[in-house]
N, C-alpha and C positions, 0 to 999 in steps of 0.2 A: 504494500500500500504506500502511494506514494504521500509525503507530508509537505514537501516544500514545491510543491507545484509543479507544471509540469515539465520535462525534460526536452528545450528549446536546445538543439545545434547552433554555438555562434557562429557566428559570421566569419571571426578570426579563427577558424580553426581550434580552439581553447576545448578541451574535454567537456562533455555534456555535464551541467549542473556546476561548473566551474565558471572564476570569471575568466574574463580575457585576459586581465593581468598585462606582463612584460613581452610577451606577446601581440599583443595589440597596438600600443605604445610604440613598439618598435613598426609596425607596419605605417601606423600614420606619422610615424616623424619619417617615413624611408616620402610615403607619400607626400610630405609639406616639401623634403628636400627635391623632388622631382619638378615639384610644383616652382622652385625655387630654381631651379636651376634654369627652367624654360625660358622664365621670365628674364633674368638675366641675362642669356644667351640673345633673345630676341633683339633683334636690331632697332634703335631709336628710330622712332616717329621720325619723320622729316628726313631720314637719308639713305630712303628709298634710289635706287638706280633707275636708270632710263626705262631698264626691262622690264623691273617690277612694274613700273608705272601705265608700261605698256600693255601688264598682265593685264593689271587692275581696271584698265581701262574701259569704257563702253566702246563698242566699231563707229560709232558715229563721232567720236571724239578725235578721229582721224582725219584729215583731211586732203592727202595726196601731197606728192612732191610737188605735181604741177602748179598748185595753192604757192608752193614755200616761195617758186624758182619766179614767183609774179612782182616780188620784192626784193629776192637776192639772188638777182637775175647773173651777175660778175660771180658768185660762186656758183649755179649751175651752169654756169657753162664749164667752168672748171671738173667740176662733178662727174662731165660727160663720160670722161674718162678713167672715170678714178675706177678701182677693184672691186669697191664695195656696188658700185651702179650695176657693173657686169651681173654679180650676183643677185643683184634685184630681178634682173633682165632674165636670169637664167631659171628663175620661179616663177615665172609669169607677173612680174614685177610685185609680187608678194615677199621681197627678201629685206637687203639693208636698203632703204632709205632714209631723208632726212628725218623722220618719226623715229626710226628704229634706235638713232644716238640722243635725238633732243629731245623725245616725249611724243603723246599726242598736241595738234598746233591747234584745236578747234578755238581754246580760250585764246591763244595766245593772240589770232586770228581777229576774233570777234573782240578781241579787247584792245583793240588799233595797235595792233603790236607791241602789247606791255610783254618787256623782258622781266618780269615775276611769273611770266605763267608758261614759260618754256626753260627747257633745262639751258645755258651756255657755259661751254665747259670752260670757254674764255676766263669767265668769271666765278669758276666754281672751283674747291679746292683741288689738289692731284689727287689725294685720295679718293671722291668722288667721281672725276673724272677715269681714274683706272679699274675703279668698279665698275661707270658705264661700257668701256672697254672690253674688260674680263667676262661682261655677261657675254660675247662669242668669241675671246679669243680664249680662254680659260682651260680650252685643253689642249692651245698647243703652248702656252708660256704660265704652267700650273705652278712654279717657283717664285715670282713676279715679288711677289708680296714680302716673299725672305729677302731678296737681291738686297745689294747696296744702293741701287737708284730708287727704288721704292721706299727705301728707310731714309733715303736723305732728300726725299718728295721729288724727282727727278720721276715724271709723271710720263707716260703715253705721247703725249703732246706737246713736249719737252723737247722731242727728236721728232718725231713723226707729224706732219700735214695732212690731216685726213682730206681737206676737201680737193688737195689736186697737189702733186709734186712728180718731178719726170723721175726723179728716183726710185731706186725699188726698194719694196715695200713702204712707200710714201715719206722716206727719210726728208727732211729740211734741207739737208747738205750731205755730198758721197761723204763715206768713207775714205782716208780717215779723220776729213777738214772735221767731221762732225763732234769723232768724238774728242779730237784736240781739241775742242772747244772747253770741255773741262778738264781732261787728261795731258794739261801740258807738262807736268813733268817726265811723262813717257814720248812724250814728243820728240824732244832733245834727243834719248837713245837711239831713234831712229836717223838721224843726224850720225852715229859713229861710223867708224872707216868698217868696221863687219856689223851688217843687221840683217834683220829681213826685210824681204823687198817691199815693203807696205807701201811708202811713198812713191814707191816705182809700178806703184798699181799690182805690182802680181799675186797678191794674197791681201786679203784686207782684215781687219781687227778680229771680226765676224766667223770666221777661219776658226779663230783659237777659242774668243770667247762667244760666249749667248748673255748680252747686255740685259738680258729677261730674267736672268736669276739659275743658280745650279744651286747643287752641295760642292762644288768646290772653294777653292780660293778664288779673288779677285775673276768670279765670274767665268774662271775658267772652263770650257764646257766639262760635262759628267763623261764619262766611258767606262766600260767594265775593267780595262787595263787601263790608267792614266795619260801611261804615255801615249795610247794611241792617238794622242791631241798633236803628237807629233810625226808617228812612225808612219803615218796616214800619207803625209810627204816624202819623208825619211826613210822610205820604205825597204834601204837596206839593213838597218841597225835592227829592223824592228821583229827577225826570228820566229818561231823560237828556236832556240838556240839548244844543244846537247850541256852545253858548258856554259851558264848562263853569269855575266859580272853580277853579284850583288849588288853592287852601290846602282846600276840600272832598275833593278826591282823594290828596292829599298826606298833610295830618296828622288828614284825617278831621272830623266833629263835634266833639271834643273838643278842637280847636285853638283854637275860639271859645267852648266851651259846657262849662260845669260839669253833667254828667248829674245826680249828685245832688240837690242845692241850692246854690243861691247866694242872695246879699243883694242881686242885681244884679238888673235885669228878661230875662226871656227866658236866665236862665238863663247870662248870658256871666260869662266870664271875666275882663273888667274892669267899673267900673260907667262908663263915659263910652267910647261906639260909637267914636269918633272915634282915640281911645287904642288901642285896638285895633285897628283897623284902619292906624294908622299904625308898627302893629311891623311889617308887611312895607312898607306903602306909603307910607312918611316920605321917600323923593326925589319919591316923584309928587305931595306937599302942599305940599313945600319950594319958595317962592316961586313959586308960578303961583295959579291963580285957587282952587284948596282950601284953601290958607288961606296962613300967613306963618308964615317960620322952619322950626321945625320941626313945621309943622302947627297950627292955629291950632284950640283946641275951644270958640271964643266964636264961631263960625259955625256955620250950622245940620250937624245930624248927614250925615256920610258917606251914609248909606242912605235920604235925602230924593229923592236924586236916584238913587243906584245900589241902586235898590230890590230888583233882582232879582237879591241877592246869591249866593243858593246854586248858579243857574244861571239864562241866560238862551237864550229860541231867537229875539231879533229884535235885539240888541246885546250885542258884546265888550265893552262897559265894563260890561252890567250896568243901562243906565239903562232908566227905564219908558217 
């Protein structure tokens, strides 16, 4: 016979005729932190992107390119051309148009063209303008946001002319007047008596790095092996090799080699081979037949004899 009424299953799972207890307690504070954490995560009012706003939008809050090009007639003619037109063209003109970056124009339209009611990335900060951006470049420059131009507000539209430029992918200025524009202390290295050919047009910045952001250094692009940032050109150093140098798989090409420029030949890191190579290998010079002391540079160079420095597949020492 039952006395204390009857036998209700909680909710929280708690034993019948028991309460909830510590149990319970624990589900709704898991639930307030969820509840908490959305809220937080959600993006502020008011800094919504182009795209979002385009979601949001009603179809009649559109109004056509041909509406925009009735007032800013000097940038559609520019436009005619640009990449992003072609794509519009290539959807049945349902692609990027003027709507797709600055919003729907209906108010802007109707409100005798008040700049409050269309997006200008002119006037708007980088961060906002790279969000509009990211809404369709985002999976081929998904790094963007970690880069060094992104953290030091070096924005989309910084380097790039969306509405018309003869450059490709709608750069301001080639390669690499553009990026000596902030990068003049690398400018200069390209000025030494050995560099690479950048100024001479044969390879340009873009080559080495992705100005969009990686996990490397200094924007260096990403690869499975490193160096293949180099061996891509380089492609007899680059193996693999039976007998492989460590200091190439360890500290990479730049262990021995200024990529930029240097004043030295082949581009190394000191001007005298032997000096260099005696920063890892100064017990194996030190009195035997490589030289005397601490390696002797009044004998002939290191790589006379251990020629096949980067790798070799017929000797571990490297010799010819």
């Amino acid at each position: 016979m039952l006395r204390d009424g009857p036998v209700v299953q909680s909710p929280y799972g708690a034993a019948p005729g028991k309460k909830p207890g510590l149990r319970a307690c624990l589900t709704l504070m898991l639930g307030a932190g969820i509840l908490c954490a959305t809220a937080f995560g959600a993006p502020a009012s008011g800094s919504k992107s182009t795209g979002a706003q385009a979601k949001e939008a009603a179809p009649g809050d559109f109004i056509g390119t041909e509406a925009c090009a009735g007032c800013h007639e000097e940038v559609a003619k520019k436009f005619s051309s640009n990449p992003h037109t072609k794509i519009a063209e290539m959807h049945g003109k349902a692609g990027i148009t003027c709507e797709g970056c600055h919003g729907p124009g209906r108010a802007h339209v109707e409100g005798g063209g008040d700049v409050t009611k269309i997006f200008d990335p002119a006037k708007a900060s980088p961060k906002d303008v790279d969000k509009t951006c990211l809404g369709c470049h985002a999976g081929a420059h998904p790094n963007f946001d970690r880069s060094p131009h992104a953290k030091a507000n070096v924005g989309c539209i910084s380097c790039h002319s969306i509405h018309g430029s003869k450059e490709d992918a709608l750069l301001k200025a080639p390669q690499p007047t553009l990026c000596f524009q902030c990068h003049s202390d690398t400018k200069s290295a390209f000025n030494m008596p050995f560099h690479h050919k950048v100024n001479e047009g044969l390879i340009q910045c873009s080559d080495c790095h992705d100005p969009h952001g990686t996990f490397g250094a200094n924007n260096v692009k990403t690869t499975a092996d490193q160096n293949a940032v180099c061996t891509k050109c380089h492609t007899e150093t680059r193996g693999p090799f039976v007998y492989e140098h460590a200091a190439v798989k360890a500290e990479g090409c730049v262990g021995c080699h200024t990529p930029h420029g240097s004043q030295n030949a082949r581009l190394l890191n000191m001007p005298n081979v032997n000096q260099l190579c005696n920063q890892c290998h100064n017990p194996v010079a030190q009195g035997s037949v490589h030289g005397v002391s601490a390696g002797s540079n009044s004998f002939q160079p290191c790589v006379d004899c251990h020629v096949s420095i980067h790798g070799s597949n017929m000797n571990a020492a490297f010799l010819r």
